[in-house]
LODOSE-675590 format. One line per field, with one value per residue: x, y, z of N, C-alpha, C in turn; residue number from 0. Coordinates in steps of 0.05 Angstrom, whole numbers, padded with zeros to 5 digits. Layout:
REM residues N
n_px = c(X_...)
n_py = c(Y_...)
n_pz = c(Z_...)
ca_px = c(X_...)
ca_py = c(Y_...)
ca_pz = c(Z_...)
c_px = c(X_...)
c_py = c(Y_...)
c_pz = c(Z_...)
n = c(NUM_...)
REM end
This chain:
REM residues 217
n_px = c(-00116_-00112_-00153_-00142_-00106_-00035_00010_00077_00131_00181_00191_00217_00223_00248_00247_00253_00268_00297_00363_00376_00420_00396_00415_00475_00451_00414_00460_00473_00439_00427_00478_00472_00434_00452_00491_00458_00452_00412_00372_00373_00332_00342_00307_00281_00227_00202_00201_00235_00226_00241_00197_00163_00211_00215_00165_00193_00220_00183_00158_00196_00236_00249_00261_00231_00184_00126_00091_00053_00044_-00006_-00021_-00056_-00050_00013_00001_-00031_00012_00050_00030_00020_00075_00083_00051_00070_00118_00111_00084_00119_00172_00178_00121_00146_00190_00188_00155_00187_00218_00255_00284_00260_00279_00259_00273_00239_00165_00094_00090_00107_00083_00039_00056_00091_00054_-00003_-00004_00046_00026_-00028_-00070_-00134_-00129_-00161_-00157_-00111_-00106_-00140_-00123_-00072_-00099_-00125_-00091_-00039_-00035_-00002_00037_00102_00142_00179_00190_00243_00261_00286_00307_00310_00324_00299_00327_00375_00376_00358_00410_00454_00434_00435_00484_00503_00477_00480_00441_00373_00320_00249_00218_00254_00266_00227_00192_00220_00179_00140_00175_00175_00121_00112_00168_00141_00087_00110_00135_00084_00059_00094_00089_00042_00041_00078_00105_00115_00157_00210_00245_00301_00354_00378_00416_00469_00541_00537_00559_00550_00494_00468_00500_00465_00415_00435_00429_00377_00348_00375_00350_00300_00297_00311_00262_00215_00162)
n_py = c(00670_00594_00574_00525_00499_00475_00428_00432_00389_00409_00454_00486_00505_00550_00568_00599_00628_00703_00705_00643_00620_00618_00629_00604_00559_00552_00553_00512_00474_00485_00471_00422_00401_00424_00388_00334_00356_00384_00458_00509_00553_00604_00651_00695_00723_00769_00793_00780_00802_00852_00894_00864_00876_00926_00932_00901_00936_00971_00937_00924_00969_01012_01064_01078_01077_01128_01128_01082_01014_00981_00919_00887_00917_00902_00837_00840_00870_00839_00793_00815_00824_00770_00747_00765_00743_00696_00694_00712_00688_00644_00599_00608_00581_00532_00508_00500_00460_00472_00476_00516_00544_00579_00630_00636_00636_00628_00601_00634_00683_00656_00651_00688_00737_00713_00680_00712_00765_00760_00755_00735_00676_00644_00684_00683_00634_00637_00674_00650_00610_00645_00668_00657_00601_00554_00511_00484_00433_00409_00433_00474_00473_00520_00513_00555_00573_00635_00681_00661_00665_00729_00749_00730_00756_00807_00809_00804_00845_00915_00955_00937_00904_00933_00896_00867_00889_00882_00857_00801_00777_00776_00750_00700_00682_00675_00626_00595_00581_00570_00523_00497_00493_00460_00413_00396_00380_00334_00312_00342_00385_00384_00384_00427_00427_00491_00508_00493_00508_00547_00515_00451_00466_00469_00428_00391_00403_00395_00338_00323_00355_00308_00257_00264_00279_00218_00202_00222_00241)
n_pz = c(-01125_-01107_-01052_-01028_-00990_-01008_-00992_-01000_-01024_-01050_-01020_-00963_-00899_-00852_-00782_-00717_-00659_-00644_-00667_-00665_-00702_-00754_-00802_-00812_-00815_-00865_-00903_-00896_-00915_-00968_-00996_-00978_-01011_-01069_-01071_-01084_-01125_-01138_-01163_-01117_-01093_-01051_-01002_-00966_-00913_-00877_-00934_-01004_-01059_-01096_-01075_-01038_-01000_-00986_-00958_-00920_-00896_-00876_-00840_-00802_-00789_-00740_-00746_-00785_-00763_-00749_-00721_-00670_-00702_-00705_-00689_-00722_-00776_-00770_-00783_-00833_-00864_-00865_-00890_-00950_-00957_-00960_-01002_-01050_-01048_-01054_-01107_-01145_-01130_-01102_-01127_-01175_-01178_-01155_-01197_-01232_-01216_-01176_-01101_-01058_-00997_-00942_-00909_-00859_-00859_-00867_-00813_-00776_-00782_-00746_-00699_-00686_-00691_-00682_-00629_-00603_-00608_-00598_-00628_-00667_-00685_-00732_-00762_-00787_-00806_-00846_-00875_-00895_-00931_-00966_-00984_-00996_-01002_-00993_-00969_-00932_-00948_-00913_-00846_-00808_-00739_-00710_-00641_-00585_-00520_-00497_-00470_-00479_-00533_-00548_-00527_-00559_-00601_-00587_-00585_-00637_-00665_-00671_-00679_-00659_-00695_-00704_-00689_-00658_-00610_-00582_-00511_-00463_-00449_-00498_-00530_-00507_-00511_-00569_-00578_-00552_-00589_-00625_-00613_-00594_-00652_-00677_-00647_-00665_-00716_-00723_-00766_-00807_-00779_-00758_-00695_-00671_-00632_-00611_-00584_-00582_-00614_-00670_-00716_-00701_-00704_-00757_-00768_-00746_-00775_-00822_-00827_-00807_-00855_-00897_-00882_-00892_-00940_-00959_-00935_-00943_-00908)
ca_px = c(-00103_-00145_-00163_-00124_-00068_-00024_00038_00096_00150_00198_00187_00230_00224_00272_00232_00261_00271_00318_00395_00377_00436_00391_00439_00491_00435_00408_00484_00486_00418_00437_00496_00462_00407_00458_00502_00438_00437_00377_00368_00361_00331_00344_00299_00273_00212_00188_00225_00244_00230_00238_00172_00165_00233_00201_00148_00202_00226_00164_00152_00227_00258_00247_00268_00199_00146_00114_00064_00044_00043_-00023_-00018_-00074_-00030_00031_-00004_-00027_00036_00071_00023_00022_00101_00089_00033_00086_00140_00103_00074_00136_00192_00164_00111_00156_00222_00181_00141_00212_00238_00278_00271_00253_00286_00254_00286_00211_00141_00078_00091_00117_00058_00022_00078_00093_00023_-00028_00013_00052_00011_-00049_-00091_-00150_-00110_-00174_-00149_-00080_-00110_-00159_-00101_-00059_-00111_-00147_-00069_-00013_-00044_00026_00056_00124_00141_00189_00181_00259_00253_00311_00295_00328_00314_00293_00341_00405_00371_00365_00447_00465_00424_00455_00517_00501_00457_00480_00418_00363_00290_00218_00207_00276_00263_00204_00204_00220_00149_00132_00186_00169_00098_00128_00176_00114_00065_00127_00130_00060_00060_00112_00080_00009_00055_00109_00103_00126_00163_00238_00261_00336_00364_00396_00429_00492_00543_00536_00563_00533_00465_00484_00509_00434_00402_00431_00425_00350_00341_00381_00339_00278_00293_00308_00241_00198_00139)
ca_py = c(00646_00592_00576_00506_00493_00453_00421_00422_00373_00420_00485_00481_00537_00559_00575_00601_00663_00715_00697_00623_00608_00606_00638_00577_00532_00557_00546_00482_00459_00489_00460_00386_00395_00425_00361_00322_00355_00396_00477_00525_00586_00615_00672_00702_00738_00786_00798_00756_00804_00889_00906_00856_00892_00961_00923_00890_00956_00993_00929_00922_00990_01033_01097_01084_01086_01150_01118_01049_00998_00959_00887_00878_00924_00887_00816_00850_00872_00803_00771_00831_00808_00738_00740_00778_00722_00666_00691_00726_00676_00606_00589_00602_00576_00499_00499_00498_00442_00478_00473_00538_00549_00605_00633_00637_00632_00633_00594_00658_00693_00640_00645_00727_00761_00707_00675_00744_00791_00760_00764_00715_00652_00642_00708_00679_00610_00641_00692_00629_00594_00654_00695_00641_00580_00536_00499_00473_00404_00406_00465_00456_00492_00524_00521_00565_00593_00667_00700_00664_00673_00745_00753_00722_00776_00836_00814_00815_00868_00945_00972_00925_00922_00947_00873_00852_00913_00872_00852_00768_00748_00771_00724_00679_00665_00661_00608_00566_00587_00543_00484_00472_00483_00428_00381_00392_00372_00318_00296_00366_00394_00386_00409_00432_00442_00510_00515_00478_00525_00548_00488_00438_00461_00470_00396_00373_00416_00380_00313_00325_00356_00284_00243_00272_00273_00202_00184_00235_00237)
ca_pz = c(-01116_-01093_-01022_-01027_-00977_-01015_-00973_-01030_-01021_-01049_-01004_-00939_-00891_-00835_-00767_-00699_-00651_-00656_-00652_-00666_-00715_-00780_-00829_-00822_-00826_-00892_-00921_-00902_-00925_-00994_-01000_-00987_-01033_-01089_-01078_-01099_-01167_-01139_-01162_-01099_-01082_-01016_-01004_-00937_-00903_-00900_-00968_-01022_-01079_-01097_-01066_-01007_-00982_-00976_-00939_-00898_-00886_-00858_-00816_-00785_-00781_-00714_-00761_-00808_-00758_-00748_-00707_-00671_-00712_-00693_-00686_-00756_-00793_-00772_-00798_-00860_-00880_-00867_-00909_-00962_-00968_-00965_-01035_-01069_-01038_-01067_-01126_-01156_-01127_-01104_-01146_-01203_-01172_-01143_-01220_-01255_-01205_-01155_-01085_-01041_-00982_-00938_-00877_-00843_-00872_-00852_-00776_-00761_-00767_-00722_-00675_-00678_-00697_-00663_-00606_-00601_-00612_-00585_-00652_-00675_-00711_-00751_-00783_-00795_-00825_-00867_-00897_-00906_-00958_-00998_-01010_-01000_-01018_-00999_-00936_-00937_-00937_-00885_-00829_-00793_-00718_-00687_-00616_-00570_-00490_-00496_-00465_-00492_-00568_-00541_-00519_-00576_-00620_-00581_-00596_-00667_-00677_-00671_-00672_-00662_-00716_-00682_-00671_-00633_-00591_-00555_-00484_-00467_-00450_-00529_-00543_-00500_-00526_-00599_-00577_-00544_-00610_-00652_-00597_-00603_-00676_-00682_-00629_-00677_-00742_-00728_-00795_-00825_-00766_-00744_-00674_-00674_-00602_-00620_-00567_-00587_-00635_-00704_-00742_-00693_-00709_-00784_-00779_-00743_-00794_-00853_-00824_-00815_-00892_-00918_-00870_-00898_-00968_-00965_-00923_-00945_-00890)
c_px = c(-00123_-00140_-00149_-00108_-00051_00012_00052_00118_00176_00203_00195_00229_00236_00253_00258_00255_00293_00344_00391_00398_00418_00398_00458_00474_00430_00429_00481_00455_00421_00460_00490_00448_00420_00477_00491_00441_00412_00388_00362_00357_00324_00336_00288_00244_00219_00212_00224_00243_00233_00208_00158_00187_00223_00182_00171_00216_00218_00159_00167_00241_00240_00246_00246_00177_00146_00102_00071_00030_00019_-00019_-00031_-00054_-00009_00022_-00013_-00009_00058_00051_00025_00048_00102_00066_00057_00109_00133_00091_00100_00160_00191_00156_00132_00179_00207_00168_00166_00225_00247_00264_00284_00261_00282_00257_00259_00186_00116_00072_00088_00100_00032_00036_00078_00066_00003_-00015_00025_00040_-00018_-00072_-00109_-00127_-00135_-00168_-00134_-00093_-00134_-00142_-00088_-00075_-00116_-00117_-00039_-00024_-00018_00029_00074_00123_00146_00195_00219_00258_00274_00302_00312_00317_00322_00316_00371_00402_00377_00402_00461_00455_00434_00472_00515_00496_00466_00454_00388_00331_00283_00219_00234_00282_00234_00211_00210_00194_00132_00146_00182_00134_00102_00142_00155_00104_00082_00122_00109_00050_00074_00102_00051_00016_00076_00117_00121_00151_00186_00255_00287_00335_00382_00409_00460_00510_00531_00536_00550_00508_00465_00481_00473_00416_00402_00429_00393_00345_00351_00363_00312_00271_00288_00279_00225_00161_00112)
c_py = c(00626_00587_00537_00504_00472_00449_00414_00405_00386_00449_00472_00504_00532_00564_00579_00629_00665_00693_00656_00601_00603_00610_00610_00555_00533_00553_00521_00464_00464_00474_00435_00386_00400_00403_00341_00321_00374_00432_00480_00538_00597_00646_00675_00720_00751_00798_00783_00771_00839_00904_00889_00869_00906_00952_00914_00917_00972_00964_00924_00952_01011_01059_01099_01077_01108_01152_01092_01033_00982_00933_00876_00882_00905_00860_00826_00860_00855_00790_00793_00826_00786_00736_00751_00760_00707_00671_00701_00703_00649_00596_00585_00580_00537_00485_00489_00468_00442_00471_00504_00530_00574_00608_00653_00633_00624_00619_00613_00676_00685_00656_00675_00748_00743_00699_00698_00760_00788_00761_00732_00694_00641_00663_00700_00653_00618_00657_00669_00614_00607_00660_00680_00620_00549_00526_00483_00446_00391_00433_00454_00490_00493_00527_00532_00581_00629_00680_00688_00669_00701_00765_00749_00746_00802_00836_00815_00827_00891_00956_00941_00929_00928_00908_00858_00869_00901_00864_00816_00758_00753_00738_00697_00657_00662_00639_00578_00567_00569_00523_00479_00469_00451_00403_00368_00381_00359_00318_00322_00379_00377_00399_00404_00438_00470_00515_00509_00506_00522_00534_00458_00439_00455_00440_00383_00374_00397_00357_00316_00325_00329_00265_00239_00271_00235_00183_00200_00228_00238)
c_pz = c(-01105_-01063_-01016_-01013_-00987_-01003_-00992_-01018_-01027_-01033_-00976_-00927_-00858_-00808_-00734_-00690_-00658_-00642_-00648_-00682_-00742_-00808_-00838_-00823_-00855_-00907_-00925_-00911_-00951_-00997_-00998_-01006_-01065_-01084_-01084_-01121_-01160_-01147_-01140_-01093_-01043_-01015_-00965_-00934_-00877_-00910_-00984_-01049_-01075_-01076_-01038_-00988_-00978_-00959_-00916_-00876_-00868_-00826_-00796_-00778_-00768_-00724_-00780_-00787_-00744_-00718_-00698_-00691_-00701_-00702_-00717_-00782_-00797_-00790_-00825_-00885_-00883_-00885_-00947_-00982_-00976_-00995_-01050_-01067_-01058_-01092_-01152_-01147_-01118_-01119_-01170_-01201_-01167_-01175_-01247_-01234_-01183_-01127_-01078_-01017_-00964_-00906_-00872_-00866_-00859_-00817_-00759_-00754_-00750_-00700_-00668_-00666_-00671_-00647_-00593_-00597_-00594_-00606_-00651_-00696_-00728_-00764_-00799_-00815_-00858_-00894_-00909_-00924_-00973_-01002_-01005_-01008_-01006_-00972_-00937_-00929_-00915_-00873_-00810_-00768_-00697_-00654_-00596_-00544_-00507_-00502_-00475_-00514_-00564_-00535_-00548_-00605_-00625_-00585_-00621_-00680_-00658_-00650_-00679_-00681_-00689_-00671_-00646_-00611_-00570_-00520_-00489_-00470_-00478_-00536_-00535_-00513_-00550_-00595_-00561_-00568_-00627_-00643_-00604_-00632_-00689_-00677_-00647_-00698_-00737_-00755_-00811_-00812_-00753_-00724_-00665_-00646_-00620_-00598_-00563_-00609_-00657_-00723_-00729_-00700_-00737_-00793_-00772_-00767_-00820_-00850_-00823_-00839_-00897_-00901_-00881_-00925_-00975_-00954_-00925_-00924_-00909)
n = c(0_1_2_3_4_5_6_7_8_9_10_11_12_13_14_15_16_17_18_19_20_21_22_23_24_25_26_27_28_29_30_31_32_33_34_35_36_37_38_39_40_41_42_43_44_45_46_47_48_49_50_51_52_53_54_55_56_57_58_59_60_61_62_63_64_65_66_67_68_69_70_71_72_73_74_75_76_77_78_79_80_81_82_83_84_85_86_87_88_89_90_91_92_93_94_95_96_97_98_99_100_101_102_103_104_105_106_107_108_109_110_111_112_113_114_115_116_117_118_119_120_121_122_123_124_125_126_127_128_129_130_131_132_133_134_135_136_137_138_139_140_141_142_143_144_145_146_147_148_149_150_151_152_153_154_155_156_157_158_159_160_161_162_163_164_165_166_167_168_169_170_171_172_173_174_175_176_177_178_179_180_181_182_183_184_185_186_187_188_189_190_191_192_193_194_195_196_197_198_199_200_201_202_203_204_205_206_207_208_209_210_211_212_213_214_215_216)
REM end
């Protein structure tokens, strides 16, 4: 792949903590973009094809590790998913027209692994040019306090992954590692109060995407 970061105009990607509402957002941003006339693929990380799942598997489910998970590992296997994301379901899906829709992408591993985790972010930027190559046009950023994203998670989630099993002040430096992503990228970057319901954000959500189509930054 090459070492190129190219910002696509059709690639939109989803960003928040847990329990932020970005399921009904992703409807309703499909649903504006196919009342355009536009193709859309709505895919997710880590996942999007047969063999990123099994990856999403070992890096989300409490019942497949053996062992600790080291922090490298963890970013190696988020980006591991994400070459197989974009080379198998983006690239092809943005070269035919469509627009990509991805509930997360590489922010997340700013925000999770180096903010989170505490890792080198020259690791994270250097993975992002030689084995993704891509950066969405528009980044839209659910923003939500910790601990109500948190409440709102447990009520949804059974059994929670390895990663929604962290303590707050993980989540807490993930939800700073987006702010100041956002504040470093106006131009790309859309911050959603999530804190409003389901269809409220939903409704901000798709008013942003038509705002953006029509004034492309």
């Amino acid at each position: 792949m090459t070492e190129a970061l190219l910002k696509h105009p059709r690639l939109i990607s989803l960003e928040g903590g847990e329990g932020a509402g970005k399921t009904s957002a992703l409807v309703a941003i499909r649903e504006l973009l196919q009342s355009r006339g536009h193709e859309v693929v709505l895919s997710r990380e880590p996942g999007g094809t047969p063999l990123a799942e099994r990856i999403r598997e070992l890096l989300l489910s409490p019942q497949a590790q053996e062992e600790t998970l080291a922090p490298e590992t963890e970013l190696l296997l988020m980006f591991a998913s994400r070459t197989q994301h974009v080379r198998e379901v983006i690239r092809p899906a943005l070269q035919r027209g469509a627009f990509v829709v991805s509930d997360r992408f590489t922010d997340s591993s700013y925000a999770y692994q180096a903010d989170g985790r505490g890792l080198d972010r020259a690791l994270v930027e250097e993975l992002e040019r030689k084995v993704v190559g891509l950066k969405p046009g528009l980044t839209l950023l659910l923003d939500l306090d910790v601990r109500e994203g948190r409440a709102r998670a447990n009520g949804r989630d059974l059994w929670p992954d390895r990663i929604e099993s962290e303590q707050d002040d993980f989540f807490e430096r993930v939800r700073e590692g987006f702010r100041k992503r956002a504040a470093a990228e106006p131009g790309r970057f859309r911050v959603i109060d999530a804190s409003r319901s389901p269809a409220e954000v939903a409704e901000a959500v798709a008013t942003a995407v038509a705002r953006w189509l029509d004034n492309p930054a």
